[in-house]
C-alpha positions, 0 to 999 in steps of 0.5 A, spaced: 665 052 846 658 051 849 655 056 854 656 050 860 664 050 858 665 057 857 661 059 864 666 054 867 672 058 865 670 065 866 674 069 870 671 075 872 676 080 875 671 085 876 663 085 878 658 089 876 650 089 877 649 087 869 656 086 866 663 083 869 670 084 867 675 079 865 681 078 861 681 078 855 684 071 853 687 068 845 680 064 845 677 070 844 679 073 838 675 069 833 669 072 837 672 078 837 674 078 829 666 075 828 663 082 831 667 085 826 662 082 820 656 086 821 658 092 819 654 097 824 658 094 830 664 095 825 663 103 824 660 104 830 666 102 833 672 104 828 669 109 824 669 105 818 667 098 815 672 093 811 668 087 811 673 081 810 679 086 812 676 087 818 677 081 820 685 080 818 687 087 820 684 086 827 687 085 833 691 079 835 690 078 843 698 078 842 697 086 839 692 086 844 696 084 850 702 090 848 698 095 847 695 096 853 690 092 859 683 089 856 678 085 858 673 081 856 665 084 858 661 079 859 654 079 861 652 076 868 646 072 867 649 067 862 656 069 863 657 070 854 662 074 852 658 080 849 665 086 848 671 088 850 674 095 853 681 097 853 685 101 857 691 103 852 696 108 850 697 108 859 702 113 861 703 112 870 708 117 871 702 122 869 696 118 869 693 118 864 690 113 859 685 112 852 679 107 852 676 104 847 670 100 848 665 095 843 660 091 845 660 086 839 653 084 841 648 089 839 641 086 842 645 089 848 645 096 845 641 101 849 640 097 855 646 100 860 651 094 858 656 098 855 655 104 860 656 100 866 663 096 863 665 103 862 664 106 870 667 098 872 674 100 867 674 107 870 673 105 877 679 099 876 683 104 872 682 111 878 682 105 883 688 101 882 692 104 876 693 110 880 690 113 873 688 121 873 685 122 867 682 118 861 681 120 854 676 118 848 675 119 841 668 118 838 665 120 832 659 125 831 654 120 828 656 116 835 650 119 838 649 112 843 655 111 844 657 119 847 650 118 851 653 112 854 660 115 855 656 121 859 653 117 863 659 113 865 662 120 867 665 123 861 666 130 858 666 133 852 673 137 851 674 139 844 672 136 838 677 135 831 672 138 825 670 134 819 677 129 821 672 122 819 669 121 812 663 117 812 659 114 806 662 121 802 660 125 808 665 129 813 663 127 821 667 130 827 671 127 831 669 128 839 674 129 845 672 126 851 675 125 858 674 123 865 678 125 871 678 122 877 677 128 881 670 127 877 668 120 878 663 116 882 665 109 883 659 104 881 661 101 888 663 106 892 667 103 899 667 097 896 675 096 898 678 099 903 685 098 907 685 101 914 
């Protein structure tokens, strides 16, 4: 699909300053799945590298679809899709939901993309899924990525010791969670009913 034609359809739910939300829609898969083949981004996001696998093991947006609420992370400038972010595992009754988040396209590493697609989630997720908490695992050598959480508003709250094997090395597995309680909207006030 061109750029033209893929800024053409975009739908973008939720707006930031670098980053919008959209859904996350079959034609994306491909996409998705081609992210996978650079094995940075694979074990930075899953922990693990399985080349070609990776590819048939991945999620399909049907999977995706039943598993929780994912959208798209698009860039602004160009409206090209750079990630993904997924609330799953969403429980109502108690309020509580996992996040999962990849930014496929590593020269939008280190410069706020994923941090402000995590606040934007967090926001949608408090705001308009009532959620109350909300928990992510990472792995210790996610250096970048856990300073990415702790700006977006995440706590460290335990950790599982040596639960992920990386290249014959043990790695510990982080906890981390946001309450709403703790939270600062990216966009304070921008919604109200009176």
């Amino acid at each position: 699909m061109s750029n033209e034609a893929e800024t053409k359809l975009t739908v973008l739910n939720v707006r930031g300053l670098k980053v919008g939300l959209g859904p996350y829609l079959a034609e994306h898969d491909e996409i998705f799945k081609g992210y996978l083949q650079d094995p940075e981004v694979a074990i930075y996001g899953s922990g693990t590298f399985r080349g070609p696998l990776d590819i048939t093991e991945a999620l399909s947006y049907e999977e995706v679809k039943k598993r929780g609420l994912s959208f798209t992370i698009f860039e602004l400038e160009k409206l090209s899709m750079i990630g993904s972010v997924m609330l799953r595992d969403l429980n109502y009754r108690d309020g509580v939901a996992s996040l999962g988040v990849s930014i496929g396209r590593k020269e939008y590493w280190s410069k706020g993309y994923g941090t402000e697609a995590i606040k934007l989630t967090l926001d949608y997720g408090f705001r308009f899924l009532n959620l109350y908490n909300i928990a992510l695992d990472t792995m210790e050598f996610n250096l970048r990525g856990q300073k990415a959480y702790q700006k977006a508003g995440f706590k460290v709250i335990g950790r599982r010791r040596g639960a992920v094997l990386m290249n014959g090395k043990r790695y510990d597995e982080i906890h981390m969670d946001c309450l709403a309680s703790e939270f600062e909207s990216p966009v304070p006030g921008w919604f109200s009913i009176e």
